[in-house]
N, CA and C atoms as an extended XYZ file, in Angstrom:
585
Properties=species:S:1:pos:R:3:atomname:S:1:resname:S:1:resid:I:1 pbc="F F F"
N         0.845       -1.191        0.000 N   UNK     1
C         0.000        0.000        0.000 CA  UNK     1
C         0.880        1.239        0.000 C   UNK     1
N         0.180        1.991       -0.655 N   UNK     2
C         1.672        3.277       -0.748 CA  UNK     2
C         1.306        4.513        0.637 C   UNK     2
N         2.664        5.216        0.684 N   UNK     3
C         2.615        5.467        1.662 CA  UNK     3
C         1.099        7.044        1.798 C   UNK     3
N         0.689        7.435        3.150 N   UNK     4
C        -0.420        7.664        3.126 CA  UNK     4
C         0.110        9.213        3.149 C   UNK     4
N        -0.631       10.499        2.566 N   UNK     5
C        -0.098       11.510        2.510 CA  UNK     5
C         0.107       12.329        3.943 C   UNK     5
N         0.864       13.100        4.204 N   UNK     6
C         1.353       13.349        5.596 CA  UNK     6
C        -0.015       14.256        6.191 C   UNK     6
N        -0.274       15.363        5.213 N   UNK     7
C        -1.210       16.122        6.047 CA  UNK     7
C        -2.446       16.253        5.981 C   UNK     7
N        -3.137       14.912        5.054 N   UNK     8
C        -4.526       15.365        4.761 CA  UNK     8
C        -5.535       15.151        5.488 C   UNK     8
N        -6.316       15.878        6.108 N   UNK     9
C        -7.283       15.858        6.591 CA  UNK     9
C        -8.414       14.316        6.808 C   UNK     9
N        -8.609       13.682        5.346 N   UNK    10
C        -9.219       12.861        5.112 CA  UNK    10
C        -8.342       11.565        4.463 C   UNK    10
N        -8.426       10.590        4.575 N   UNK    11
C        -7.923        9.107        4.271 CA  UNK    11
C        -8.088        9.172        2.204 C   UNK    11
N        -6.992        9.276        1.775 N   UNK    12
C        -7.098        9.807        0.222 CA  UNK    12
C        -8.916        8.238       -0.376 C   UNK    12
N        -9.165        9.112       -1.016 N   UNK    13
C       -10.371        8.636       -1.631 CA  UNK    13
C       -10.278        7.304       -1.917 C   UNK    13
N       -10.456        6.299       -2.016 N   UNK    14
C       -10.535        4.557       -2.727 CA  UNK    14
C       -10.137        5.113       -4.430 C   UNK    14
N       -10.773        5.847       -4.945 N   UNK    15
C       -10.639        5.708       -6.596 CA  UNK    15
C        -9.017        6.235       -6.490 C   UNK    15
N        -8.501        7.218       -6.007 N   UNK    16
C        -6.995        8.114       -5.926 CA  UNK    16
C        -5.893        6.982       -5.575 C   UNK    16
N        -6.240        6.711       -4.600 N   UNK    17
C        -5.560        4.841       -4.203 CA  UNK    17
C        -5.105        4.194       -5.688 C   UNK    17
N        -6.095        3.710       -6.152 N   UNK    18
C        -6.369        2.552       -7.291 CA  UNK    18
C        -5.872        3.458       -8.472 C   UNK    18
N        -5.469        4.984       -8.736 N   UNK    19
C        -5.430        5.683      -10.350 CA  UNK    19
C        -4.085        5.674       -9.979 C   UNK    19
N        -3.516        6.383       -9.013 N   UNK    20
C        -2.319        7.471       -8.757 CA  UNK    20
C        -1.317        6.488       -8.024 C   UNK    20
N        -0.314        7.327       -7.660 N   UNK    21
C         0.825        6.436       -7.008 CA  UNK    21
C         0.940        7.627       -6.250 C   UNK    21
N         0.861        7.728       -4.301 N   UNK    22
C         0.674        8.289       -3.536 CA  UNK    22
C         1.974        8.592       -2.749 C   UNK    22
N         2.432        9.933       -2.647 N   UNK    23
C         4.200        9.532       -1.950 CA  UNK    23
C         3.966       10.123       -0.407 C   UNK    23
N         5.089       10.157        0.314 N   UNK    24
C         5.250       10.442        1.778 CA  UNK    24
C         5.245       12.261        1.094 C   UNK    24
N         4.495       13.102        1.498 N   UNK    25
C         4.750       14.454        1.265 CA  UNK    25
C         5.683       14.995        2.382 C   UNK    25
N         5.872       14.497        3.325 N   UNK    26
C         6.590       15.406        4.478 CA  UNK    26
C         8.072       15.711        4.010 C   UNK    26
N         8.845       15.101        3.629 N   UNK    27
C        10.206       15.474        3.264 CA  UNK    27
C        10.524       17.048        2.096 C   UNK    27
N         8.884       16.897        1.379 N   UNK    28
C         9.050       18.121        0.254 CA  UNK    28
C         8.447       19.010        0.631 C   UNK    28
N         7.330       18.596        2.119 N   UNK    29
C         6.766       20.010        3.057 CA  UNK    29
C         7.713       20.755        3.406 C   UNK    29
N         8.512       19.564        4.292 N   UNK    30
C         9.437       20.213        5.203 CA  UNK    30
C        10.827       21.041        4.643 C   UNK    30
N        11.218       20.549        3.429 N   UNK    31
C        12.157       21.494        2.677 CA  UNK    31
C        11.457       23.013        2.158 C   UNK    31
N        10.122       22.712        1.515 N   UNK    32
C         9.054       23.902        1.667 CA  UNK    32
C         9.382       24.939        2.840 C   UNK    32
N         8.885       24.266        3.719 N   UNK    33
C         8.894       25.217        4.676 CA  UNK    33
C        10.217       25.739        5.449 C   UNK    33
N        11.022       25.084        5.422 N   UNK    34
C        12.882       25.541        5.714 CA  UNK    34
C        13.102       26.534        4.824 C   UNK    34
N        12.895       26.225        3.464 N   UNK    35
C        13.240       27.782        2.401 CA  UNK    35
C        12.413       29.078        2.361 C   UNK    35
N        11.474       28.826        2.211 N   UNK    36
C        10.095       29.628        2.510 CA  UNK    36
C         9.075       29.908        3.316 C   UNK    36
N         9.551       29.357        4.191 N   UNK    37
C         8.775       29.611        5.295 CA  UNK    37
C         7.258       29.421        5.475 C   UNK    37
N         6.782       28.217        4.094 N   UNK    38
C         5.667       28.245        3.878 CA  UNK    38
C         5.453       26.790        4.773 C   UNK    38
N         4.266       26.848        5.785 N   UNK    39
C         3.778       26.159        7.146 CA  UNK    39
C         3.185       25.034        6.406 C   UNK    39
N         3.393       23.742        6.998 N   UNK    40
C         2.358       22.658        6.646 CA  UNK    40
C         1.567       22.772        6.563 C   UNK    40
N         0.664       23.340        7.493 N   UNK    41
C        -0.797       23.709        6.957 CA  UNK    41
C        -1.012       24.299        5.857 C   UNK    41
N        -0.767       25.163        5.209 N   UNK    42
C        -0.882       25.278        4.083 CA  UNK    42
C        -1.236       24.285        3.207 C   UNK    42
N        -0.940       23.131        3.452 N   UNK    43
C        -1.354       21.510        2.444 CA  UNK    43
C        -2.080       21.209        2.902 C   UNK    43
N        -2.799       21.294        3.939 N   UNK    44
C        -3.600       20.478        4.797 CA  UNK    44
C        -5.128       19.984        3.768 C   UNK    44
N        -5.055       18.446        3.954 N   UNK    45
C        -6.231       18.067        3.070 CA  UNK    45
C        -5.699       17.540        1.946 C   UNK    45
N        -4.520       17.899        1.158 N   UNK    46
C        -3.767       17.739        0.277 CA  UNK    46
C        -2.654       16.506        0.272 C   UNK    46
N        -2.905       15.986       -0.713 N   UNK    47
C        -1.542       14.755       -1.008 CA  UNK    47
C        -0.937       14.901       -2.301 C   UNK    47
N         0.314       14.626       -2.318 N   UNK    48
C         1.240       14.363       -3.169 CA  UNK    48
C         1.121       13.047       -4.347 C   UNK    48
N         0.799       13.252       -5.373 N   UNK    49
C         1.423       12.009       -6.268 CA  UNK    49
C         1.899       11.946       -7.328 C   UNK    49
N         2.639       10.833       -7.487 N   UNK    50
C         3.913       10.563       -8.717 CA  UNK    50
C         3.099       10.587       -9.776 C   UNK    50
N         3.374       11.933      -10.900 N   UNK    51
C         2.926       11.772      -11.995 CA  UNK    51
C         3.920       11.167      -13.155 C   UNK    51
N         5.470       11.605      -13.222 N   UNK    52
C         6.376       10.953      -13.540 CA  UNK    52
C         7.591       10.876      -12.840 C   UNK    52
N         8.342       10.078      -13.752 N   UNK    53
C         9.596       10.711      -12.824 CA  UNK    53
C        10.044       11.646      -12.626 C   UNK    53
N         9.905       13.231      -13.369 N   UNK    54
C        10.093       14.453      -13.225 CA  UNK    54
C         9.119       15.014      -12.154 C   UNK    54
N         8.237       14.711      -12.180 N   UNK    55
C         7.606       15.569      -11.395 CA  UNK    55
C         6.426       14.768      -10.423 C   UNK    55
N         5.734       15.736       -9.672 N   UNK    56
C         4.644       15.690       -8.354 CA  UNK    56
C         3.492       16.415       -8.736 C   UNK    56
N         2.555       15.611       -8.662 N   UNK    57
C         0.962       16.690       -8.461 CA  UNK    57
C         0.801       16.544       -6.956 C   UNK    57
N         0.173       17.780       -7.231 N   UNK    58
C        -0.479       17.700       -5.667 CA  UNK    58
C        -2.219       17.937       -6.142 C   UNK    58
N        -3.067       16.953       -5.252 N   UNK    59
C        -4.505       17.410       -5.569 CA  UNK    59
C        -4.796       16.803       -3.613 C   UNK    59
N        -6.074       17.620       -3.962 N   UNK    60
C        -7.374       16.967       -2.856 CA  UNK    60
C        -7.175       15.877       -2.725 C   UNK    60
N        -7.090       15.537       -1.721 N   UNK    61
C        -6.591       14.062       -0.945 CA  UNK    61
C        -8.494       13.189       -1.182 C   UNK    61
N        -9.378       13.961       -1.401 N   UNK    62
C       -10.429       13.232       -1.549 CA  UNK    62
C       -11.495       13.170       -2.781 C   UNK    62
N       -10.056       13.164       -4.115 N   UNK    63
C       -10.700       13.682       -5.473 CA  UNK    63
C       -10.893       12.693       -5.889 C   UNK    63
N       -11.816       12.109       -6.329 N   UNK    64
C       -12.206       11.092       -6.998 CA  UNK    64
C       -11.772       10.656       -8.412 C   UNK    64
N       -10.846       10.120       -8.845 N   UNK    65
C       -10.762       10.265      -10.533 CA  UNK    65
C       -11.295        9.070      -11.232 C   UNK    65
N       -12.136        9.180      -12.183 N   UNK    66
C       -12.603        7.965      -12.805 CA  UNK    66
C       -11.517        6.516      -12.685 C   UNK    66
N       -12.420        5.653      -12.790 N   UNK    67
C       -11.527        4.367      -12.939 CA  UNK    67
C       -11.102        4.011      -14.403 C   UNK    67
N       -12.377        4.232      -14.991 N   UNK    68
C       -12.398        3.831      -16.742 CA  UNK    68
C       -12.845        5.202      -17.410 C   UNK    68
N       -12.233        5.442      -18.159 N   UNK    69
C       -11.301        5.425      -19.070 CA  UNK    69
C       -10.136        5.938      -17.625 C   UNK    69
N        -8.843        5.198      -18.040 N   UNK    70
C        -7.599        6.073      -17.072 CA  UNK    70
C        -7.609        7.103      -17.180 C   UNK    70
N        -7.097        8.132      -16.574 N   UNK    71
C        -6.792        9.335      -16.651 CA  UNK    71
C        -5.183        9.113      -16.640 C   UNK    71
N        -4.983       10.268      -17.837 N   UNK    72
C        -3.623       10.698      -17.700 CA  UNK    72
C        -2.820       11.312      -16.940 C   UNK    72
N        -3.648       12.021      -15.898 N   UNK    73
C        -2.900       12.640      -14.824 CA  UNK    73
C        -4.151       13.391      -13.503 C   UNK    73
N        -3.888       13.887      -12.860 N   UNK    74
C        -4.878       14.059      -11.414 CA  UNK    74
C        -3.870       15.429      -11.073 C   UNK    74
N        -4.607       16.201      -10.429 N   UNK    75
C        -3.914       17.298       -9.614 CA  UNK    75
C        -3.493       18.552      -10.657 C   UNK    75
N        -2.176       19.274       -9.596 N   UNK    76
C        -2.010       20.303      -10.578 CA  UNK    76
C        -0.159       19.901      -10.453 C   UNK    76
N         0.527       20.239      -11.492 N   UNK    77
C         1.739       19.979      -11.649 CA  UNK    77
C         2.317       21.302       -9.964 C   UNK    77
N         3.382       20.197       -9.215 N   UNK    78
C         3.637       20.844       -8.171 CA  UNK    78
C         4.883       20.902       -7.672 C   UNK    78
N         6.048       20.002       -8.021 N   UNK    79
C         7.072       20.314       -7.898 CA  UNK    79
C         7.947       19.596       -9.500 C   UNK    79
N         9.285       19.841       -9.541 N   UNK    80
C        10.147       19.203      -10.603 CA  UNK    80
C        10.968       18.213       -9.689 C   UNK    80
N        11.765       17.152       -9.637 N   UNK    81
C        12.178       16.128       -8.513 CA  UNK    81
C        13.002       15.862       -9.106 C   UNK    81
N        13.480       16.161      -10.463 N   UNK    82
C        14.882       15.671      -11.434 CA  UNK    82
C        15.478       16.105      -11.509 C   UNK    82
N        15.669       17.091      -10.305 N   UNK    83
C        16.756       18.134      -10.675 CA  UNK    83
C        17.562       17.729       -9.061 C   UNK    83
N        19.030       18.738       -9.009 N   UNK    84
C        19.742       18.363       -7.400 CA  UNK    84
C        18.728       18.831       -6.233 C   UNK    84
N        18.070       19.750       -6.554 N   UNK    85
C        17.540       20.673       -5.645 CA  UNK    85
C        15.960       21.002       -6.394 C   UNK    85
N        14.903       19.780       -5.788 N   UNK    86
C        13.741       20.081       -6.584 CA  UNK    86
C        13.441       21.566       -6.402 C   UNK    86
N        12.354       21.913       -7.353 N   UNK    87
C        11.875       22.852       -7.497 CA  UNK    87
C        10.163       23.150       -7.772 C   UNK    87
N         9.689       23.990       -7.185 N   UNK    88
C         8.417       24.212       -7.330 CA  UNK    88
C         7.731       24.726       -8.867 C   UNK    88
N         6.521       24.177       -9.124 N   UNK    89
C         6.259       24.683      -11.015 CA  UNK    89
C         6.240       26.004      -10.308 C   UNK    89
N         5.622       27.115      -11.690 N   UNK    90
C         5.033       28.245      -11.809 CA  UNK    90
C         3.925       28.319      -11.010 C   UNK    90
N         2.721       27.482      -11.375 N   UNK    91
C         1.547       27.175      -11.103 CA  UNK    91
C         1.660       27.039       -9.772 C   UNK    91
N         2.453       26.487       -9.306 N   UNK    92
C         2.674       25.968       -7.464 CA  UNK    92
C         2.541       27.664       -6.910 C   UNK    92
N         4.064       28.051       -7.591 N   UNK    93
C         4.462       29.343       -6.543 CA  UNK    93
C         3.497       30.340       -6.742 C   UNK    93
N         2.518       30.191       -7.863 N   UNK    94
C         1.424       31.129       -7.826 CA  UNK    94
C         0.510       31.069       -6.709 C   UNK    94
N        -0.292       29.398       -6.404 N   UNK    95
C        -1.014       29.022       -5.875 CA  UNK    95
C        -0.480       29.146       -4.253 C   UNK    95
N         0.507       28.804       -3.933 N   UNK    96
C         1.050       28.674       -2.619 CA  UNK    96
C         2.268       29.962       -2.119 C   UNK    96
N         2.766       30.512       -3.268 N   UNK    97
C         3.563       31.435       -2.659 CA  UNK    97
C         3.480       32.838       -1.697 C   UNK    97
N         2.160       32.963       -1.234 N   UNK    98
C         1.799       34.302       -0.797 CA  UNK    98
C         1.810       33.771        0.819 C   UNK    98
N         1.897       31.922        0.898 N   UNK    99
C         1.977       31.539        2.197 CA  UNK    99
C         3.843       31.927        2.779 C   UNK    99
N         4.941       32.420        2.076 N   UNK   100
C         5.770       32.156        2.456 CA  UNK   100
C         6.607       33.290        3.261 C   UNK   100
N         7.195       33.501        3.828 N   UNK   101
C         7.774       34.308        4.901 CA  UNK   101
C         9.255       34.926        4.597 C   UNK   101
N         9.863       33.917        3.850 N   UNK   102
C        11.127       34.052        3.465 CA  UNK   102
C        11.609       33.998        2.261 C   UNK   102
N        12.733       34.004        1.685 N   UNK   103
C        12.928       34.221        0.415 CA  UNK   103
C        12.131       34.737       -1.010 C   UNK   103
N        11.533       35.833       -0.308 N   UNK   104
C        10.270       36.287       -1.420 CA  UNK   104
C        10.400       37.473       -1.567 C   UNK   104
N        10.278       38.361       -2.761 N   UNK   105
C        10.293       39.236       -3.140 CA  UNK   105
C         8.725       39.471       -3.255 C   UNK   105
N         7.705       39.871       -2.455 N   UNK   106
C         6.568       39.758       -2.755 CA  UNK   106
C         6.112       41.044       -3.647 C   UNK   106
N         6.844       42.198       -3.656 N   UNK   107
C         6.445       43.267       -4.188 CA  UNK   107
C         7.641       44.261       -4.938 C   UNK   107
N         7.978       43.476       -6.238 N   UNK   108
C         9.026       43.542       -7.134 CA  UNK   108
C         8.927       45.073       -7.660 C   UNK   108
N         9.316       46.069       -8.045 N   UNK   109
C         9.022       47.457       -8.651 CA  UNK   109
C         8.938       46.840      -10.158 C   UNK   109
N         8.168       47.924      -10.978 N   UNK   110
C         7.895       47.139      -12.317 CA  UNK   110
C         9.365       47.453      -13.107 C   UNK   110
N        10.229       47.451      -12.846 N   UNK   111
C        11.148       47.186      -13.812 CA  UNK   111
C        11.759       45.958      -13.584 C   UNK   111
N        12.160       45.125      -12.280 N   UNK   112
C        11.760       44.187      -12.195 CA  UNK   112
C        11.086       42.898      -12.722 C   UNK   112
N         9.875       43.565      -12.148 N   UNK   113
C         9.050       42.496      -12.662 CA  UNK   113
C         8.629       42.241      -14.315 C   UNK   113
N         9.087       43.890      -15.452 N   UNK   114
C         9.516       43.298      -16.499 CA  UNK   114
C        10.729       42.279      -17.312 C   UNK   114
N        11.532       42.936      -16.599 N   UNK   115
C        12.875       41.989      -16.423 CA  UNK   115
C        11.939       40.273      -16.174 C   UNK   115
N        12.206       40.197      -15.002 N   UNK   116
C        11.532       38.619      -14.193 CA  UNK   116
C        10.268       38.206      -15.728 C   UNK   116
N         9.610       38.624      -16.553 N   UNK   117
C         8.431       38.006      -17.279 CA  UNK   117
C         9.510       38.002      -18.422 C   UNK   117
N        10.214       38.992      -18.777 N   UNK   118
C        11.275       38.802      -20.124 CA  UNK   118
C        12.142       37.388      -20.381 C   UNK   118
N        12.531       37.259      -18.459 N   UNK   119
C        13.418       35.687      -18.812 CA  UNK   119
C        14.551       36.245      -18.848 C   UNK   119
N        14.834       38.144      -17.866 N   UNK   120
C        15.882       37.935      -17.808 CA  UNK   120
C        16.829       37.958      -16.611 C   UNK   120
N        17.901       38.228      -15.973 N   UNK   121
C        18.191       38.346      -15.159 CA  UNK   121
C        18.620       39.609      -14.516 C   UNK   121
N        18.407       40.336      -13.284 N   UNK   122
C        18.372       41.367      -12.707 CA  UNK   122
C        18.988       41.532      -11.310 C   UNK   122
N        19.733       42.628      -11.106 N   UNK   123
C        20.083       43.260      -10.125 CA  UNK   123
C        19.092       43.321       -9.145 C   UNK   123
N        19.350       42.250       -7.504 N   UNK   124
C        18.159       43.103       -6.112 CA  UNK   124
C        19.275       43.888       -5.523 C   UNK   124
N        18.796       44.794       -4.891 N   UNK   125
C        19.170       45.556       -3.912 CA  UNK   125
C        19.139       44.895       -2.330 C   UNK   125
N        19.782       45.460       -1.419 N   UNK   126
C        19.643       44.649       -0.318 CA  UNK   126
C        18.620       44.866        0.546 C   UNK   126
N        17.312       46.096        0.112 N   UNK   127
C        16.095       45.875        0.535 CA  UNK   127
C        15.552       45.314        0.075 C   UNK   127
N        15.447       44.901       -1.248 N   UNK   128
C        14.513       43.812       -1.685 CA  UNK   128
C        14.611       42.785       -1.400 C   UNK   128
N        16.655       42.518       -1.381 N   UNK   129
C        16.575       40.935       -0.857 CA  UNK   129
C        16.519       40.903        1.147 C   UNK   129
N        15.791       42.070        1.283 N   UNK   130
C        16.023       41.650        3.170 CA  UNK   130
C        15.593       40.512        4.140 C   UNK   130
N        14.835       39.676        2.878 N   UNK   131
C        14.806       38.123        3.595 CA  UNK   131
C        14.853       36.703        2.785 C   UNK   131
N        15.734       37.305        1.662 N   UNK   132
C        16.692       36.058        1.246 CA  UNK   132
C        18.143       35.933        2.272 C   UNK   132
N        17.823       34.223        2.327 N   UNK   133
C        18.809       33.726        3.006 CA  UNK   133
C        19.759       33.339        2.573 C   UNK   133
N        19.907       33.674        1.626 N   UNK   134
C        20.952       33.086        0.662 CA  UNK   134
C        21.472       32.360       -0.579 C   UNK   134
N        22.081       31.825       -1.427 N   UNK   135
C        21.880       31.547       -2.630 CA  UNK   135
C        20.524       30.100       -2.650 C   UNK   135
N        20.071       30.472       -3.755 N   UNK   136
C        18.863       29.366       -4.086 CA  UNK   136
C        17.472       30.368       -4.662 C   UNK   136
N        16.474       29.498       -4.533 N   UNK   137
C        15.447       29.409       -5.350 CA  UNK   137
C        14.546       30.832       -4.406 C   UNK   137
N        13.933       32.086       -4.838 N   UNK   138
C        13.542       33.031       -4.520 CA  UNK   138
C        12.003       33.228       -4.804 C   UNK   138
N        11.199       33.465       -4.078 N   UNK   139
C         9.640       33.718       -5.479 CA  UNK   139
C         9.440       35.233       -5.214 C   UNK   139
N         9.171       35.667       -6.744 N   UNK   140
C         9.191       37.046       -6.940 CA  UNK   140
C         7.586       37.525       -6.925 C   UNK   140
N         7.235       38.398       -6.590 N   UNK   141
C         5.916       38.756       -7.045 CA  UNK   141
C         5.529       40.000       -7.377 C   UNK   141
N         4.363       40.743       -7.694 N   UNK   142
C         3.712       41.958       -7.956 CA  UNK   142
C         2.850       42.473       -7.116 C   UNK   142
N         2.931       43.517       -5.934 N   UNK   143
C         1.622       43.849       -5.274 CA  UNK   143
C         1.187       42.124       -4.396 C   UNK   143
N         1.691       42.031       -4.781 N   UNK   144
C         1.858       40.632       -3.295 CA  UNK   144
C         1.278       39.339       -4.454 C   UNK   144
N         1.314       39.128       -5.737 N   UNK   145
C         0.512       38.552       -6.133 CA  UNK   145
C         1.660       37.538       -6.657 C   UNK   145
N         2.106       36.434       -5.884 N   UNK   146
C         3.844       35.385       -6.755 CA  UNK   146
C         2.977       35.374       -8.256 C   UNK   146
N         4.536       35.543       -8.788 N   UNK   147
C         4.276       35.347      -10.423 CA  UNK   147
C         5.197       34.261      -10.566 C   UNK   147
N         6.370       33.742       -9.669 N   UNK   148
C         6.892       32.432      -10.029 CA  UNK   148
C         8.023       32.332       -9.494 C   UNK   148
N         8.799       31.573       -8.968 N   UNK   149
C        10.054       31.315       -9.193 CA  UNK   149
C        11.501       32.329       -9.805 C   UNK   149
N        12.484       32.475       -9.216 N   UNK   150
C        14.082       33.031       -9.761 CA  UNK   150
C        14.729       32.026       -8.742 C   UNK   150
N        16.209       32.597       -9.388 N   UNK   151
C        17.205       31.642       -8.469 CA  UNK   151
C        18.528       32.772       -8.298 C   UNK   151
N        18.246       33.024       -6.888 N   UNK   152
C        19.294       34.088       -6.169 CA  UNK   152
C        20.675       33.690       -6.302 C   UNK   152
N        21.485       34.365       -6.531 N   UNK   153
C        22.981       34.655       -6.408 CA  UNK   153
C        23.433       35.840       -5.860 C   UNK   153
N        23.927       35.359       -4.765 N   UNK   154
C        24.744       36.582       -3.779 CA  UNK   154
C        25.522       37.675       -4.814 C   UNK   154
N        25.936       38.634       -4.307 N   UNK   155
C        26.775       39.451       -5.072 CA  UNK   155
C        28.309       38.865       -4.529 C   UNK   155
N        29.411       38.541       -4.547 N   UNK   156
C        30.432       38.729       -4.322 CA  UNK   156
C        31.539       39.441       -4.352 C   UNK   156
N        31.643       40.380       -3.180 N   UNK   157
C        32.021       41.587       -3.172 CA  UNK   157
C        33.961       41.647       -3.362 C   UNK   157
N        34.023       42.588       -4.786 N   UNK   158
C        35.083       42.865       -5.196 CA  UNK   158
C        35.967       43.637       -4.830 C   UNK   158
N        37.184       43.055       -3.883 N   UNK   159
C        38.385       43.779       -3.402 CA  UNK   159
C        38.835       44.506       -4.773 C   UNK   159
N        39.231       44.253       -5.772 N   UNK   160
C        39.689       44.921       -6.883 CA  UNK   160
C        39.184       46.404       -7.383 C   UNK   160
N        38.060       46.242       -6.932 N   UNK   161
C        36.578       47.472       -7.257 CA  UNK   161
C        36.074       47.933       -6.196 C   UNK   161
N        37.104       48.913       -5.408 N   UNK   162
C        36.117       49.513       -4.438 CA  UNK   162
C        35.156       50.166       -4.519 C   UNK   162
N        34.625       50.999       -5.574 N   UNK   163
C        33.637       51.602       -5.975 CA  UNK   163
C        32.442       50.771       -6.239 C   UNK   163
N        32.797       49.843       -6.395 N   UNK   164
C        31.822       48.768       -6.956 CA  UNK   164
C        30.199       49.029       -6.394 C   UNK   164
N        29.264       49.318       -7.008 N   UNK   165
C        27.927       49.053       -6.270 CA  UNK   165
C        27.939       48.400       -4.924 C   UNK   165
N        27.554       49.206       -3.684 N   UNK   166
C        27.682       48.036       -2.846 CA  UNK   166
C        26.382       47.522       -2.117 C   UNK   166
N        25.037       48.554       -3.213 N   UNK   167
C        23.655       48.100       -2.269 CA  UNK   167
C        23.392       47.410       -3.288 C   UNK   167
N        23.813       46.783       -4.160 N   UNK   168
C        23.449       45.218       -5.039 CA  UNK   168
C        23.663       44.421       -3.801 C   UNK   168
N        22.322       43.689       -3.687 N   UNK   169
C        22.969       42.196       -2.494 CA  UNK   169
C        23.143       40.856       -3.626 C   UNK   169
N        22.631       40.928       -4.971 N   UNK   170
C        23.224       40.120       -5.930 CA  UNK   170
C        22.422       40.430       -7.228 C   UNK   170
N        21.912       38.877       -7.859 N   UNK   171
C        21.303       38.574       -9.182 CA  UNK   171
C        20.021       37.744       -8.670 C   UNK   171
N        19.038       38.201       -9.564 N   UNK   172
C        18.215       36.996       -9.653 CA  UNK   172
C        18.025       36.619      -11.122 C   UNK   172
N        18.062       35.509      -11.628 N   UNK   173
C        18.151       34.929      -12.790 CA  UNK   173
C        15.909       34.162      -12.730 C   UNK   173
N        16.042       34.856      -13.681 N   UNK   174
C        14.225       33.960      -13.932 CA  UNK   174
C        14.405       32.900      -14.437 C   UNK   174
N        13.341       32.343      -13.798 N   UNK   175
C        12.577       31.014      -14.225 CA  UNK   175
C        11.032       30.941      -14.682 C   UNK   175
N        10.569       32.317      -15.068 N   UNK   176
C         9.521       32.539      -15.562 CA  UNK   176
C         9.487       31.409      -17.024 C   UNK   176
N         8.205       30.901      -17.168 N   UNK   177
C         8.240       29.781      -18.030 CA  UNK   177
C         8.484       30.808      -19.704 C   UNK   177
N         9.235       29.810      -20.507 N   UNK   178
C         9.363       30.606      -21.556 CA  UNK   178
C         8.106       30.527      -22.585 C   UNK   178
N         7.465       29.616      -22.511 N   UNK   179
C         6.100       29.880      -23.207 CA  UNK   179
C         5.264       31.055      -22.769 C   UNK   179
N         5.114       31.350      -21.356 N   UNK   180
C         4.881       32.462      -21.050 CA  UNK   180
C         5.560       34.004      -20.973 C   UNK   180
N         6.637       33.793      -21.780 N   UNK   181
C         7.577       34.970      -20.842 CA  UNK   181
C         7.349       36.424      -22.182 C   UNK   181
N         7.752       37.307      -21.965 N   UNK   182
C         7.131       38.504      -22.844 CA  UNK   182
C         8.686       39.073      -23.388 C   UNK   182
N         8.335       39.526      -24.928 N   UNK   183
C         9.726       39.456      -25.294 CA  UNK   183
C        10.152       40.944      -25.052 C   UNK   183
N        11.501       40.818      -25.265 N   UNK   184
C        12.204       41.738      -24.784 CA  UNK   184
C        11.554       43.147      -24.636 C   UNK   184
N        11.058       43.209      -25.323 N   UNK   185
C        10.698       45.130      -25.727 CA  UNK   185
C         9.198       45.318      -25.740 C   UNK   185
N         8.321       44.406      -24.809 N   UNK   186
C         7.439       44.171      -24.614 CA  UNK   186
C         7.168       44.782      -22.970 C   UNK   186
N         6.078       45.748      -23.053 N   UNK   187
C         6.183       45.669      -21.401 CA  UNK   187
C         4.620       45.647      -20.737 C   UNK   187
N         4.778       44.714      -19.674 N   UNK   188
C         3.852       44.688      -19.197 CA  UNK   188
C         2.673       45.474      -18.596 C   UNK   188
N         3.413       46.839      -18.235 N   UNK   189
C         2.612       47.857      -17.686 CA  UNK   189
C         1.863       48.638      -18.602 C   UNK   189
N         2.041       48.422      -20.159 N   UNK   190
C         1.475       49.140      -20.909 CA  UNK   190
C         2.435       50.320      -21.474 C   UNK   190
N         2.328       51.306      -22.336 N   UNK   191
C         3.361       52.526      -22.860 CA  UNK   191
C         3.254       52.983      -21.748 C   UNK   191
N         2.519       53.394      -21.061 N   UNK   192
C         2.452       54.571      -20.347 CA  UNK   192
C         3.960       54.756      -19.206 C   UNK   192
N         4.198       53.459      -18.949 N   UNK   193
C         5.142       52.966      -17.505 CA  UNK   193
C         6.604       53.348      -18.167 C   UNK   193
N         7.044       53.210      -17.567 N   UNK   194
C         8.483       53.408      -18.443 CA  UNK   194
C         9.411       52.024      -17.916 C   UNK   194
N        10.512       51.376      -18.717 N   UNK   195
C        10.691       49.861      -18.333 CA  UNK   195
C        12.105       50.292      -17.292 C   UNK   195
């Protein structure tokens, strides 16, 4: 029997059992919540399952999915697991990122956040980054609203260059999906904004 999901409320459904392949969620809560500060509860009711080897859905621990015809998949795509250091989709950090405390840029200025939808990479300052902990995975947002995923890099401060910028606290490199991302000279705010 596979293992039972850590925080759901209810005993996953008989049909979810018999479609899906059900994993231990606590190990990808608990890294969740070490980076981001986003609380177990937040899942609560919710289970984890193997859609492939790349990746995790997460759905309602009491969703029923047909028996016949199979379904190709259940939930919403929720983490990537093929990588050293999984990672959360787009869709996740949209849905769950406003739970998190830490490493979040929740309220990006729009040059920024054109940069972050372009796909490209940008200069934070060390107020923006005042609660990144350090290099890794960041979620950026608008007016508090996560738009997705970056991946922080410290600045490393240059003895050679004393002048050097020194309220850069680094880079954030996007991970805004490229099917979604807006091209270069495209801006989100409309003409009026300036990029």
């Amino acid at each position: 029997m596979p293992v039972s999901p850590t925080l759901a409320t209810e005993t996953p459904s008989p049909e979810l059992l018999q479609t899906t392949k059900i994993v231990d969620a606590a190990p990808y809560f608990d890294t969740l919540q070490e980076r981001f500060g986003i609380p177990h509860e937040t899942f609560q009711g919710l289970c984890l399952v193997q859609a492939n080897s790349k990746i995790l859905h997460i759905v309602n621990a009491t969703h029923q999915p047909p028996l016949r015809p199979k379904t190709d998949g259940v939930g919403m795509p929720f983490l990537r697991i093929n990588m050293a250091v999984f990672k959360l989709t787009t869709p996740a950090a949209m849905r769950f990122g406003n739970a998190a405390t830490k490493n979040i840029l929740a309220d990006a200025p729009q040059p920024l956040v054109s940069a972050y939808l372009a796909r490209q990479t940008f200069d934070v300052t060390h107020e923006q980054a005042k609660n990144f902990t350090g290099r890794g995975y960041v979620l950026i947002g608008y007016q508090n609203r996560i738009l997705g995923l970056g991946f922080f890099q410290p600045a490393v401060p240059d003895s050679d260059t004393p002048n050097h910028d020194s309220d850069i606290a680094g880079q954030v490199e996007s991970f805004f999906p490229k099917a979604w991302s807006l091209a270069d000279d495209c801006n989100p705010f409309g003409d009026e904004h300036e990029r």
